[in-house]
C-alpha positions in Angstrom: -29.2 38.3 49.5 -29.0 41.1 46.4 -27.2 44.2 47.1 -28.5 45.1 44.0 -32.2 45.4 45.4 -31.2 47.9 48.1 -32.6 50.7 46.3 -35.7 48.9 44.8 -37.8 51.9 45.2 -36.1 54.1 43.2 -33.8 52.0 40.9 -35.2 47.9 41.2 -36.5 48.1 37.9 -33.3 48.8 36.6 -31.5 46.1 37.8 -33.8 43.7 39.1 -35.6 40.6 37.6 -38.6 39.5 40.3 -38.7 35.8 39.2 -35.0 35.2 39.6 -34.7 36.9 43.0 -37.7 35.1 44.2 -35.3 32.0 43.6 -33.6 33.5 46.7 -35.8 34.1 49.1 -36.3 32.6 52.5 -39.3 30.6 51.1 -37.2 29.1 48.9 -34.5 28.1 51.7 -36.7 26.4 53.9 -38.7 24.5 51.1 -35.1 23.8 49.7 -34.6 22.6 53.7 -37.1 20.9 53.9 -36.9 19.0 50.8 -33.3 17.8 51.8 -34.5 16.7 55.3 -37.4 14.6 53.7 -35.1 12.7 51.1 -32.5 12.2 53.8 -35.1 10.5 55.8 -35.9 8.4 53.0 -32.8 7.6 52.5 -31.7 6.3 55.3 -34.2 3.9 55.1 -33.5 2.8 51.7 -29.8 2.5 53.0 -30.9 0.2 55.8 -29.3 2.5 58.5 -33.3 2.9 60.3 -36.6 1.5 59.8 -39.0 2.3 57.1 -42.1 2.5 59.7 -39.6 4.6 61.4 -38.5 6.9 58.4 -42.1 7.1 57.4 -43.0 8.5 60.5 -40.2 11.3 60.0 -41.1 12.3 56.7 -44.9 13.0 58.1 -43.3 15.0 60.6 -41.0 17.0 58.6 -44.5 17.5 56.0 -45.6 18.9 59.3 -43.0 21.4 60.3 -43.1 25.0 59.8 -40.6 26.6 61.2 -40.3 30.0 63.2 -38.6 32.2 61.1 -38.2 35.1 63.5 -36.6 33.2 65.7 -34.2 31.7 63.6 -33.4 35.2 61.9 -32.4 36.5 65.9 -29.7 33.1 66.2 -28.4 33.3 62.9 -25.8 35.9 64.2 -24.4 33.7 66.7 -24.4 30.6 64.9 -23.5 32.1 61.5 -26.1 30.0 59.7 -29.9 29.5 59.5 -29.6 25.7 60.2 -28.9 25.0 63.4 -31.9 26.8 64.6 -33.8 25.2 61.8 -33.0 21.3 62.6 -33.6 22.4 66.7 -37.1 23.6 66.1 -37.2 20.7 63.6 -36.2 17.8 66.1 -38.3 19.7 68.9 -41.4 19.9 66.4 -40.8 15.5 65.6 -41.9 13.1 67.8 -39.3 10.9 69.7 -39.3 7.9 67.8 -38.7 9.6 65.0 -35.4 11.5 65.7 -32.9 8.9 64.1 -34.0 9.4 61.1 -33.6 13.3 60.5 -30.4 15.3 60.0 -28.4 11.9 61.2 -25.1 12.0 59.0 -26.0 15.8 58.0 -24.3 19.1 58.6 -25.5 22.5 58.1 -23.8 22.9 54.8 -25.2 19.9 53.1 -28.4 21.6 53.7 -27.4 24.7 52.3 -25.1 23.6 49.4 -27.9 21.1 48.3 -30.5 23.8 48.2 -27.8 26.2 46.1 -27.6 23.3 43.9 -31.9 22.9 44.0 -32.0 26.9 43.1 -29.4 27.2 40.1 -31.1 23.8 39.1 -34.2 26.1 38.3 -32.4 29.3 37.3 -30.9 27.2 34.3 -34.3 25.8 33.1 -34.8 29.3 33.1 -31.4 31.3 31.6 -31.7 28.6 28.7 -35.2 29.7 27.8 -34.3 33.3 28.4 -31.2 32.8 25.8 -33.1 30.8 23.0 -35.5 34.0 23.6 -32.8 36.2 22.7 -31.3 34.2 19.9 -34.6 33.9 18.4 -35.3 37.9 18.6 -32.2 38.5 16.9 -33.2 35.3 14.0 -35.7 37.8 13.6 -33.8 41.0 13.5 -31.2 39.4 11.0 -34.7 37.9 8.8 -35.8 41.6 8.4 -32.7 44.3 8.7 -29.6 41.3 7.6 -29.2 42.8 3.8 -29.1 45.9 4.9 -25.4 47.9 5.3 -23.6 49.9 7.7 -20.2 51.0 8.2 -18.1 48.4 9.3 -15.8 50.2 12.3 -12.7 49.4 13.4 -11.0 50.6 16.7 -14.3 53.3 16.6 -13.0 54.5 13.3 -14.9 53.8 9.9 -13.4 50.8 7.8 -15.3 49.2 5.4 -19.1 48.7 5.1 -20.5 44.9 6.1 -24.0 43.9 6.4 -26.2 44.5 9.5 -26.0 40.0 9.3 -21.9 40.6 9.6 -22.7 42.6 13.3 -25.6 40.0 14.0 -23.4 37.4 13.7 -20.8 38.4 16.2 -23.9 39.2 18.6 -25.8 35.7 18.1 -22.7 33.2 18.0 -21.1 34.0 21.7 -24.8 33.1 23.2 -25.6 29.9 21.1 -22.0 28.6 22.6 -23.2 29.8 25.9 -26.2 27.3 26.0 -23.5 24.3 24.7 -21.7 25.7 28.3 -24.4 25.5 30.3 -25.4 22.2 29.2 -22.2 20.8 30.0 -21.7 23.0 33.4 -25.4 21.4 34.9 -24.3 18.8 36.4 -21.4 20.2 38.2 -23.8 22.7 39.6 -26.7 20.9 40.2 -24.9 18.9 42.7 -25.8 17.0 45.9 -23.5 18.1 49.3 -23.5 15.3 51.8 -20.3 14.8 53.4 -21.3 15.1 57.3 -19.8 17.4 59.7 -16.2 16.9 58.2 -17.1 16.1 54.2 -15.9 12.5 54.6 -19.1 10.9 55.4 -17.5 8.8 58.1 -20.9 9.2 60.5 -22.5 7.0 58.6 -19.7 4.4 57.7 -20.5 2.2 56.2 -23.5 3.2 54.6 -22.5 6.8 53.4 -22.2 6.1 50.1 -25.3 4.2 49.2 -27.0 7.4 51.3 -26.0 10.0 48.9 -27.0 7.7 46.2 -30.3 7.4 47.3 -30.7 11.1 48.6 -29.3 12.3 45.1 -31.9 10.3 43.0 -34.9 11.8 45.1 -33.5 15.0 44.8 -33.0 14.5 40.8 -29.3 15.5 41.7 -26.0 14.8 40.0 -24.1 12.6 42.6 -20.1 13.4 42.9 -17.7 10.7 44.7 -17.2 12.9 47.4 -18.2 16.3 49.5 -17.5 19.2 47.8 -17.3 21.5 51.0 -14.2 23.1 50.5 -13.6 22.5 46.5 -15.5 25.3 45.2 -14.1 25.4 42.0 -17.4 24.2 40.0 -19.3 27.2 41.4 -16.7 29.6 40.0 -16.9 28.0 36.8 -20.5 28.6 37.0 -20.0 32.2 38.0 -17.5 32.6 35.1 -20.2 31.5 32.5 -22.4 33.9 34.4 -19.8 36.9 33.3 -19.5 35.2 30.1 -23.1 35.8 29.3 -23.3 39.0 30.6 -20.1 39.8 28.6 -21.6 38.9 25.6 -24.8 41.0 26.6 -22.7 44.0 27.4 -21.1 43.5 23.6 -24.7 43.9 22.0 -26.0 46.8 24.5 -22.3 48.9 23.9 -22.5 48.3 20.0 -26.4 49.6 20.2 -25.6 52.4 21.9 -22.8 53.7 19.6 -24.9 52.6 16.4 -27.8 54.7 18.3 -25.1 58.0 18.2 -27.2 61.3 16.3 -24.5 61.5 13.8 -24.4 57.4 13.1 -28.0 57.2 13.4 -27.7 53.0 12.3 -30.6 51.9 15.0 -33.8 53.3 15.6 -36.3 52.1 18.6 -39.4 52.4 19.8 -39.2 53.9 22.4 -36.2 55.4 25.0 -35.2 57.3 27.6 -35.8 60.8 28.5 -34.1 63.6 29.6 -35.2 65.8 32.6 -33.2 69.2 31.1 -33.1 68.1 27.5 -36.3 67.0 25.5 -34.9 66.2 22.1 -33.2 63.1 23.8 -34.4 59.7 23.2 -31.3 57.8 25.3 -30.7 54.1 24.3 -31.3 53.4 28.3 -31.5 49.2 27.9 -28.3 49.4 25.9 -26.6 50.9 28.6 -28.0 48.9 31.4 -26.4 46.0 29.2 -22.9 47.5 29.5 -23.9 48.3 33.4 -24.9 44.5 34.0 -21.9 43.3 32.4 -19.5 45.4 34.6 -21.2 44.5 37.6 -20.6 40.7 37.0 -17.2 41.2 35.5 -16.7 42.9 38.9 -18.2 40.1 41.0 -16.3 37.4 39.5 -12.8 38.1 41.4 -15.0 37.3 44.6 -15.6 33.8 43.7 -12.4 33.4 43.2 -11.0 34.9 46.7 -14.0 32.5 47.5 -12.1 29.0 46.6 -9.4 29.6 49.2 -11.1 27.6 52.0 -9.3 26.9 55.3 -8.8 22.7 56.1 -12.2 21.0 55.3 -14.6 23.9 55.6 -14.4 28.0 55.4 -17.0 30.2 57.6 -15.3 33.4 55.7 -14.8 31.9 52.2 -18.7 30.2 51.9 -20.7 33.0 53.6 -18.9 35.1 50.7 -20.5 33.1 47.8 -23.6 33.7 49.6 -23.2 37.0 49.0 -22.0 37.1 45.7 -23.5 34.1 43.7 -27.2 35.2 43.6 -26.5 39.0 42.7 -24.8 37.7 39.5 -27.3 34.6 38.9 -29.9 38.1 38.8 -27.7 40.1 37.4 -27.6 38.0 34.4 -31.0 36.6 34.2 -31.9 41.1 34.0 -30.0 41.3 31.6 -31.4 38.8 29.1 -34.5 40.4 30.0 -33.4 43.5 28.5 -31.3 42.1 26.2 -34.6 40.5 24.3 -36.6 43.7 25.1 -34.1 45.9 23.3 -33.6 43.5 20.3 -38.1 43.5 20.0 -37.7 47.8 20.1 -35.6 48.1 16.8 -37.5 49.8 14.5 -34.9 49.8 11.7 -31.1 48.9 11.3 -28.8 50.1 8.7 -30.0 51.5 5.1 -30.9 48.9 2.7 -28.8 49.4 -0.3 -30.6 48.4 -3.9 
């Protein structure tokens, strides 16, 4: 689901973080599957719409099931999703008795939008440690090099000299703000989809409601009022703070990079790139890749958007594009961090310490 993995041969490494594209795999869609199918048994029982002897018996068959992946990779052409092979093989795997109680009052895209909502869930446990990372390697950065002075530069031209703490500043402050954001933005994101096959939950009238409730408290799941199957705006949001991040990434790396200039000479690392015709070189590579990462998200974001215009009460063309789009920039930005700390660790020295 990366276009940015295409290459990862040659060029992974670059823009690639292993842990956060391992958040969207196939593994991780199936368990994510899985889990919704179990919960939904659940609750449907807790509801009162079947028995619990019943439901009990369809959560030991769901345990059970492991589905056939090829097979379900050969029909996801012609039915545009991975579901609806998923819940046959699922219902053909259960015993008869049990059928009432799995996928009733489901569609496809509760099953997929939950699991979206499962995987950000744990790539924001994860961005918030990767940021307080980050802000803590550049604590450190301003605890050793903050006294020291360099030329304050205006539109690229000298101005006045500040302190390496002044340029530290405008680095750390964007990213603290950034956690306040993403506390806020969790539950939007982290939400449950269950609205049926048209988002109003009338299958299960009267007992929708009480459903979600249960199936969002298993699933330690926000809860909204209704479906959110074609209101996509929360997701943008998301993808927005995404750039936001990478933005204020792409700050640092392009400020590095021009500090790193021979001539300048303001930052030293350990460390940097080579050149294949020119061995003097020592290029400030993760700086750049900062810049790069930024771009790319800044680029991605106008997708999301083209992504909210959903036809009546659900898009094929709109939703398949998040799919596209949404975990490239969730990796995007969780690389980026990566480096971001990396490059911060590699300083050497910054500015000249004046007496």
């Amino acid at each position: 689901m990366n276009p940015m993995t295409h290459a990862a041969h040659l060029f992974g490494p670059l823009f690639s973080d292993p842990e956060s594209e391992a958040l969207w795999g196939t593994a991780r869609f199936v368990d994510g599957f899985i889990q919704f199918e179990r919960a939904l048994a659940e609750a449907l029982a807790e509801a009162g719409v079947v028995d619990h002897t019943l439901a009990a018996e369809a959560v030991e068959d769901i345990k059970s099931f492991k589905p056939d992946l090829t097979k379900t990779a050969e029909s996801v052409v012609q039915d545009g999703l991975p579901v609806p092979d998923f819940v046959r093989q699922l219902k053909a795997h259960a015993r008869p008795f049990a059928l009432p109680a799995i996928h009733t009052g489901a569609t496809s895209q509760d099953l997929i939008d939950t699991t979206v909502s499962l995987i950000l869930r744990d790539a924001n446990a994860q961005f918030e440690v990767q940021i307080a990372k980050v802000l803590s390697a550049l604590d450190a950065l301003n605890d050793t090099w903050g006294n020291a002075t360099i030329m304050g530069r205006t539109r690229m031209q000298a101005a006045l000299p500040i302190s390496v703490s002044d340029r530290i500043a405008t680095w750390r402050n964007p990213l603290a703000s950034h956690i306040d954001r993403l506390k806020a933005l969790r539950p939007q994101v982290e939400a449950l989809q269950f609205g049926g096959p048209v988002g109003n939950r009338a299958s299960l009238a009267p007992h929708g409601d009480a459903v979600a409730t249960a199936l969002a408290k298993t699933l330690n799941l926000s809860n909204p009022n209704r479906a959110w199957h074609a209101t996509r705006e929360s997701l943008t949001d998301y993808a927005n703070w995404l750039s936001m991040v990478t933005g204020s990434l792409g700050k640092i790396g392009q400020d590095l990079a021009l500090m790193a200039q021979q001539g300048v000479d303001e930052v030293r690392f350990s460390g940097g790139g080579t050149s294949s015709a020119m061995p003097h070189k020592q290029n400030p590579v993760r700086a750049e890749l900062l810049v790069t990462l930024a771009r790319y998200n800044a680029t991605q974001l106008p997708a999301m958007h083209h992504a909210l215009v959903h036809e009546q009460e659900r898009s094929g063309s709109a939703w398949s594009l998040e799919w596209m789009i949404l975990p490239a920039m969730v990796t995007a930005t969780s690389t980026a961090l990566r480096h971001a700390e990396e490059i911060t660790q590699s300083i050497d020295s910054i500015g000249k310490f004046t007496p």
